[in-house]
N, C-alpha and C positions, 0 to 999 in steps of 0.2 A: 244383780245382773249387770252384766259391762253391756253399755249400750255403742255402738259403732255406726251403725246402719239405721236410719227414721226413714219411714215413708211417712209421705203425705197424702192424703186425698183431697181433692181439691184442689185449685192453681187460683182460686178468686183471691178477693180482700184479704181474708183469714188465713188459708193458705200458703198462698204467696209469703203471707207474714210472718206465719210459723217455718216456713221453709227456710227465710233469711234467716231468722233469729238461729236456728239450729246451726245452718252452712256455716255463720258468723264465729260460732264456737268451735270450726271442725268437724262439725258431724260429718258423714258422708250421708246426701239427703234423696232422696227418690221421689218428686213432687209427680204425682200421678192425678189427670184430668180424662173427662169421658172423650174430649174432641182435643187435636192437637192445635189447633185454633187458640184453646182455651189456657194450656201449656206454655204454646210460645204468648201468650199476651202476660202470665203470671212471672213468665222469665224478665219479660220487657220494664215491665212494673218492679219486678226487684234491682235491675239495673237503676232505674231511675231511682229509686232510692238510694240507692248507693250514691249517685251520683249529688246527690241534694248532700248527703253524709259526707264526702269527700269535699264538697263548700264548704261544708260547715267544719270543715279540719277534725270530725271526726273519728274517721276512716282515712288511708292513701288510697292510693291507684292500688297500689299492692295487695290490702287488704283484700278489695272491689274483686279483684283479680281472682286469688285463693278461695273467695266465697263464691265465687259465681264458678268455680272448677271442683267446689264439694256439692256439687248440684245436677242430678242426673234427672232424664224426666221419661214419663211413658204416657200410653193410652191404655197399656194392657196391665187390670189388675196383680195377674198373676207375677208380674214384675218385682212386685213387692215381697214375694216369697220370701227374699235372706235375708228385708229387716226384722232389728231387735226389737223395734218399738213403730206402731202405727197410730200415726194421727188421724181422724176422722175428719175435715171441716170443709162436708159440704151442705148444701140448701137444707134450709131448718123443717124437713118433712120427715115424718115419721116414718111411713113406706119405705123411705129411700135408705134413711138411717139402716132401717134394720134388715132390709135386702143386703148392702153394703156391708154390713156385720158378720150375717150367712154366710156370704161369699170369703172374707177375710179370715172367720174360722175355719175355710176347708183348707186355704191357701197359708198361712202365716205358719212361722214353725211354732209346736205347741210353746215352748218358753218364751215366746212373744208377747210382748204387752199391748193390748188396742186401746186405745182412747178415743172420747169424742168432744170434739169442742163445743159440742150442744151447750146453748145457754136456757133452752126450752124443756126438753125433752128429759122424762128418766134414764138415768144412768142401767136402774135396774131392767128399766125392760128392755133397752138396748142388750144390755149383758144379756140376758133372756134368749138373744136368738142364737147366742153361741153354746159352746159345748164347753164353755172357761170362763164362767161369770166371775172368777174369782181372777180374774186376769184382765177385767174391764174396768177402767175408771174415768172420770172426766179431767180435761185438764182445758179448761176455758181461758182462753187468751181473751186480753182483753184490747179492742181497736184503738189504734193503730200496732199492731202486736211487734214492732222492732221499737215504737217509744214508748209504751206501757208497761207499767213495770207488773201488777197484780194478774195472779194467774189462780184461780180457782180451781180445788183440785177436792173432786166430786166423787166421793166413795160410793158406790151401790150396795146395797145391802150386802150382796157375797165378795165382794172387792177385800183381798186380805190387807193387813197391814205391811206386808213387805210389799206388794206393787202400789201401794197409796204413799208407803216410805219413798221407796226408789224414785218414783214419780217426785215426790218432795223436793229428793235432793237435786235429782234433774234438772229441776225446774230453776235452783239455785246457781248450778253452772251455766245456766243460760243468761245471769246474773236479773233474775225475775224473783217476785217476791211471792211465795205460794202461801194461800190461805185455805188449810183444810176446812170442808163443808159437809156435812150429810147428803145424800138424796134427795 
């Protein structure tokens, strides 16, 4: 699957840090938060990283520039509809998770892939609340997610091997080091 389009859920720590990492490489990214409050503070915080990256002559201005212009942002779930690929990474509660899942299987298009950055929770019963468990897997960044390189990538029991691959290689261009894991 050519992936183009990432949503995000969540604008915190995780978030935010999944979002750069993606923008960084090009992605076009949709960082999605419940209050725009929460939005613009996840945007503020990826600037300031950039800006620390640009000290440290890791990044230019340029760089800064094109990543902070492949980053669109919302409040409203349904925004998310034309990405290929959804990341999960908000507060580590289980209600929330699987409400959040419900909702992203009515709304994603079916060849979309969901993920969750859960480092707690089952993969499988997350999948569970969707109609595409074979289309659910984890992919755990790990903090600080733009300097950590290991990303665990969480099969659920129905999780096939072509979105556990794909995720694999993904996770590759993102130039992160993925470690498959069971449930």
């Amino acid at each position: 699957m050519s992936v183009k389009c990432v949503g995000v859920i969540g604008a915190g720590q995780m978030g935010n840090g999944i979002t750069q990492v993606f923008a960084a490489k090009g992605f076009q990214v949709c960082m999605m938060d419940v209050a725009e409050s929460q939005v613009e503070k996840g945007l503020k915080t990826i600037e300031k990283s950039c800006d620390r990256l640009i000290k440290k002559e890791k990044i230019s201005e340029g760089d800064k520039t094109k990543l902070m212009g492949n980053i669109n942002t919302t409040t409203d779930m349904p925004d998310l509809a034309k990405c290929d690929l959804i990341i999960e990474a908000a507060t580590e509660n289980v209600s929330l998770k699987l409400e959040i899942f419900k909702k992203l299987d009515q709304i994603a298009k079916p060849e979309a892939i969901l993920c969750t950055n859960t480092s707690s929770i089952s993969i499988t019963k997350i999948a569970g609340a969707t109609s595409r468990p074979e289309k659910v897997v984890g992919m755990h960044f790990m903090n600080p997610v733009p300097i950590m390189k290991l990303v665990e990538i969480i099969r659920g029991y129905a999780t096939t091997d072509e979105v556990t691959n794909s995720i694999m290689e993904m996770s590759k261009t993102l130039g992160k080091v993925p470690v498959e894991v069971n449930d």
